[in-house]
C-alpha positions in Angstrom: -56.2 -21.2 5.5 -53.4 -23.3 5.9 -52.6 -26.3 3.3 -54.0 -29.3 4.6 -56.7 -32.7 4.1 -60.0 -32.1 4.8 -62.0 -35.3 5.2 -65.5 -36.4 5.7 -67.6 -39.7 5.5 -71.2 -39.6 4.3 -73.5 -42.7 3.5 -70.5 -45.0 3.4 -68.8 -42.7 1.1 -65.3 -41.1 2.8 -63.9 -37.8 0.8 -60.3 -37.0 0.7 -60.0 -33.4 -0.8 -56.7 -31.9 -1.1 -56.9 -28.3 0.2 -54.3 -25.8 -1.1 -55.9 -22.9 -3.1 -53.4 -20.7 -3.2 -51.4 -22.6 -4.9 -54.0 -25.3 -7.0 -53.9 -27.8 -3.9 -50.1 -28.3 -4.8 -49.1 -30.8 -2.2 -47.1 -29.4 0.6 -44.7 -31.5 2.8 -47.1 -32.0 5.9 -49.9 -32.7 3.3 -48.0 -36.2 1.8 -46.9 -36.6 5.7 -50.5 -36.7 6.9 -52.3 -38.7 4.5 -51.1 -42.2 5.2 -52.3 -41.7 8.6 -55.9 -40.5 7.8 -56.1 -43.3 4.9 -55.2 -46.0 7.6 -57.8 -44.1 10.2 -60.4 -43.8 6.9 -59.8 -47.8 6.0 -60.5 -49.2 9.9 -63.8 -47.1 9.7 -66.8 -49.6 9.3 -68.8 -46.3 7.9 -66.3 -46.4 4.9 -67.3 -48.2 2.3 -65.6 -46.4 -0.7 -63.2 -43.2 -1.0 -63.3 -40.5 -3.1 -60.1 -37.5 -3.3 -60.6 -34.8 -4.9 -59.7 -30.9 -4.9 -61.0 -27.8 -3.4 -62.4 -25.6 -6.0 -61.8 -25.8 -9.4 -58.9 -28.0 -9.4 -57.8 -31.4 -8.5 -53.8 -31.3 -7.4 -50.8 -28.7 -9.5 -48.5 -31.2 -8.0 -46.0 -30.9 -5.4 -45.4 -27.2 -3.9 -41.7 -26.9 -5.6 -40.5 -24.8 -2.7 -40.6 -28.4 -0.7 -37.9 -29.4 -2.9 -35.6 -27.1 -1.9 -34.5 -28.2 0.9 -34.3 -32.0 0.4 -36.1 -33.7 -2.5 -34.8 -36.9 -1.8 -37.1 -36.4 1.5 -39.9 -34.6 -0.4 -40.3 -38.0 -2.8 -40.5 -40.6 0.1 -43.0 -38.6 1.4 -44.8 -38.8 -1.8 -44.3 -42.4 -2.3 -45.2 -43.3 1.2 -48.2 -40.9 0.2 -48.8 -42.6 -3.0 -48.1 -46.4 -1.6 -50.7 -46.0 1.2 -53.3 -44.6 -1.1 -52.7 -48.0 -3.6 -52.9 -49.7 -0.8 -56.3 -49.0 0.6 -58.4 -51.8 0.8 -61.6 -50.6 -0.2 -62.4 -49.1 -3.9 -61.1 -45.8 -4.6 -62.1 -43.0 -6.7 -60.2 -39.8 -7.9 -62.6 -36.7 -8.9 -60.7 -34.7 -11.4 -61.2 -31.3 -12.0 -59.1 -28.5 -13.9 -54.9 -29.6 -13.6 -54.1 -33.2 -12.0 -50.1 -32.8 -12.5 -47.4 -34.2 -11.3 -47.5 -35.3 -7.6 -51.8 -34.9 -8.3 -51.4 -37.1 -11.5 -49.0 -39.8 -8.8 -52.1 -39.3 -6.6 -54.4 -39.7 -9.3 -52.9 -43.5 -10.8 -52.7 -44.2 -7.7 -56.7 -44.8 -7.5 -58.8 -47.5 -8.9 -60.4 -45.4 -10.8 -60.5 -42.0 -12.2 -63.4 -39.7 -13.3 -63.0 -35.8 -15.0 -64.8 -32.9 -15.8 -63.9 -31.8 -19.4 -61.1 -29.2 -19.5 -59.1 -30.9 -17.0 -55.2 -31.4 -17.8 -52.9 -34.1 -17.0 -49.4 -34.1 -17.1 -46.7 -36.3 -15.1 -43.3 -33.4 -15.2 -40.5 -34.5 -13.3 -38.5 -33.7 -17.1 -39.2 -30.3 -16.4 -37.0 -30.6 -12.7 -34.6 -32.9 -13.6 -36.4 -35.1 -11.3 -36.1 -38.9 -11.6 -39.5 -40.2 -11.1 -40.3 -42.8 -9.0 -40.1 -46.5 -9.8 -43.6 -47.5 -8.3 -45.2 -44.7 -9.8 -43.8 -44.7 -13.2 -44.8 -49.2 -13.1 -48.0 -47.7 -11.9 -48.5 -45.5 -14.6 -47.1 -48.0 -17.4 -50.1 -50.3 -15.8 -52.4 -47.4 -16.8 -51.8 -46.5 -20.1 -49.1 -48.7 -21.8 -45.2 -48.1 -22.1 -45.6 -46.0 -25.1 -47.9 -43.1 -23.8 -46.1 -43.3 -20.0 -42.5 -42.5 -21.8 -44.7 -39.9 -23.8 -45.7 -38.0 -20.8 -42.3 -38.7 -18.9 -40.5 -38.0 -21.5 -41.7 -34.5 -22.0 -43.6 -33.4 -19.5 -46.4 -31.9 -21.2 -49.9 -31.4 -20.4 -52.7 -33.9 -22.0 -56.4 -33.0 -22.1 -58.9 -35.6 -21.3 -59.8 -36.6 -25.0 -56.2 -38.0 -25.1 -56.4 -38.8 -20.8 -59.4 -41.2 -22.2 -58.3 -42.5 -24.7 -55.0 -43.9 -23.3 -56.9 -45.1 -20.4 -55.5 -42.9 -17.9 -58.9 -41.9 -17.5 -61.9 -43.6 -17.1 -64.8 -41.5 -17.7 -65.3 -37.6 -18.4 -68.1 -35.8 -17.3 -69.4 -32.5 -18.8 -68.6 -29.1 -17.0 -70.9 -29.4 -13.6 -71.6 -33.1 -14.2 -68.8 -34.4 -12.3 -70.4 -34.1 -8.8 -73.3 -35.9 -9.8 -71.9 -39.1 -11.8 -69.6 -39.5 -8.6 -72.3 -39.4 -6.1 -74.3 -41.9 -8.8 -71.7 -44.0 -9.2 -70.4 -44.2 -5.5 -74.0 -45.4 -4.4 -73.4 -47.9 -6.6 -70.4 -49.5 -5.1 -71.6 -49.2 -2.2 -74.4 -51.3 -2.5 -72.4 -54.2 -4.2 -70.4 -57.0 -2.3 -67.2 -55.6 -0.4 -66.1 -59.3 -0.6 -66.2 -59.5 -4.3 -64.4 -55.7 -4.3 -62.0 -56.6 -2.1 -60.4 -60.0 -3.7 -61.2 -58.2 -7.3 -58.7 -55.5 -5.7 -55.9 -57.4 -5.2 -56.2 -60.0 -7.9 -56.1 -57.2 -10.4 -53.8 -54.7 -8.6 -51.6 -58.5 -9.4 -51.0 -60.1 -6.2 -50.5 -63.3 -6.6 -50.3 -65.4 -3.4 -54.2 -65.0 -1.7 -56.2 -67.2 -3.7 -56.8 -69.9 -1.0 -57.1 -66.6 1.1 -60.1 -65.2 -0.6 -61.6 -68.8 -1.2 -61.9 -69.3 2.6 -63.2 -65.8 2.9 -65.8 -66.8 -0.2 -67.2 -69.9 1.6 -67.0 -68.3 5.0 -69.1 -65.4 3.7 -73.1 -65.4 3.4 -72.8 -62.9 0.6 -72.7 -65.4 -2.5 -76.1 -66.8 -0.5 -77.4 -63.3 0.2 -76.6 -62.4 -3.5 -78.2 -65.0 -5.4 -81.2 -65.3 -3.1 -81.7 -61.8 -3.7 -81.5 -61.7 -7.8 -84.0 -64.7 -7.2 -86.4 -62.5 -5.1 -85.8 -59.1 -7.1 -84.7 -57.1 -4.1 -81.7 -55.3 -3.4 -78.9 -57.6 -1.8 -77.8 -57.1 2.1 -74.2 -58.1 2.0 -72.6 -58.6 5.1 -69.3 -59.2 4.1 -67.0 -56.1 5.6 -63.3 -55.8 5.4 -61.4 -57.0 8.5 -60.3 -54.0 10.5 
């Protein structure tokens, strides 16, 4: 089969997974051109309430396909970044399932989510050191966020591979799951935020992805909104909440 995104939605839950076996879902030019696109299609989609991108088979993303840098790599890393920018950017919570090697352009994928969740044995590793590649402002900010200056010039620096002990531990990861758990705890944990307040997920989104200038914004939305109604009335009456709050298409 040719390289390409293979999407689906399911009980409010849309799944990204990067589709490249033959070469461990490395990202291929037309892959980081058409996933902007389906994000912006995936995020005006009342179904969606949360996304989750992950990898066919038995491994999350090997990072970009290096023969897409032959020709221009200047070209080959705007594409990631647009790729990279939209996926930040998506306005509903956002979930990377990790399995086996998330490097490189997978690892800029990856930090890219709100959160991340592996299987044990996966490997992460950010190697533009290893092409005499200079890595991308946003994403290398991005991953400084993540897991502090030191460990992000550790990994930049030299390019090697981390397991998810150390992925863990310098919050590049969030949880890990035992071999075959990984499916499960996402499904768990996606029903999860899909059941809680988009309003609250939204503004808690952008305050803590740092954007500064929408407080009176998501005030208005707050008193405009019968969630905070709907929410305590339901904690009062032990039932399950039925927020109405969506994100403006």
């Amino acid at each position: 089969m040719e390289p390409e995104l293979l999407h689906g939605v399911t009980d409010g839950v849309a799944t990204v997974v990067l589709h490249h076996p033959a070469k461990r879902n490395a990202m291929t030019a037309a892959m980081w051109a058409a996933l902007p696109p389906l994000l912006d299609t995936l995020a005006a989609d009342p179904r969606v309430r949360v996304l989750v991108l992950t990898g066919a088979g038995g491994t999350f993303c090997a990072g970009a396909d290096i023969s897409t840098l032959q020709g221009s790599p200047d070209e080959a890393q705007t594409l990631a970044v647009r790729a990279e920018e939209a996926l930040a950017a998506f306005p509903k919570p956002t979930l990377a399932a990790v399995k086996g090697h998330c490097v490189g352009g997978g690892a800029q994928l990856a930090g890219a989510c709100d959160l991340r969740f592996a299987e044990e044995g996966a490997l992460f590793g950010v190697t533009p050191a290893k092409l005499g590649i200079v890595y991308p402002a946003s994403a290398t900010r991005r991953l400084v966020s993540l897991v502090g200056p030191g460990a992000a010039k550790y990994l930049l620096f030299s390019g090697e591979l981390i397991d998810t002990e150390r992925a863990l531990r310098t919050g590049f990861v969030d949880e890990v799951l035992p071999v075959d758990a990984l499916d499960k705890r996402v499904a768990e944990f996606t029903r999860v935020l899909v059941s809680r307040s988009q309003l609250t997920q939204a503004a808690a989104k952008e305050f803590a992805d740092g954007r500064t200038d929408r407080d009176a914004h998501w005030s208005a939305q707050a008193r405009a909104s019968d969630d905070t109604a709907e929410g305590v009335a339901a904690f009062l009456e032990r039932r399950e909440p039925r927020f109405t709050w969506t994100v403006p298409r």
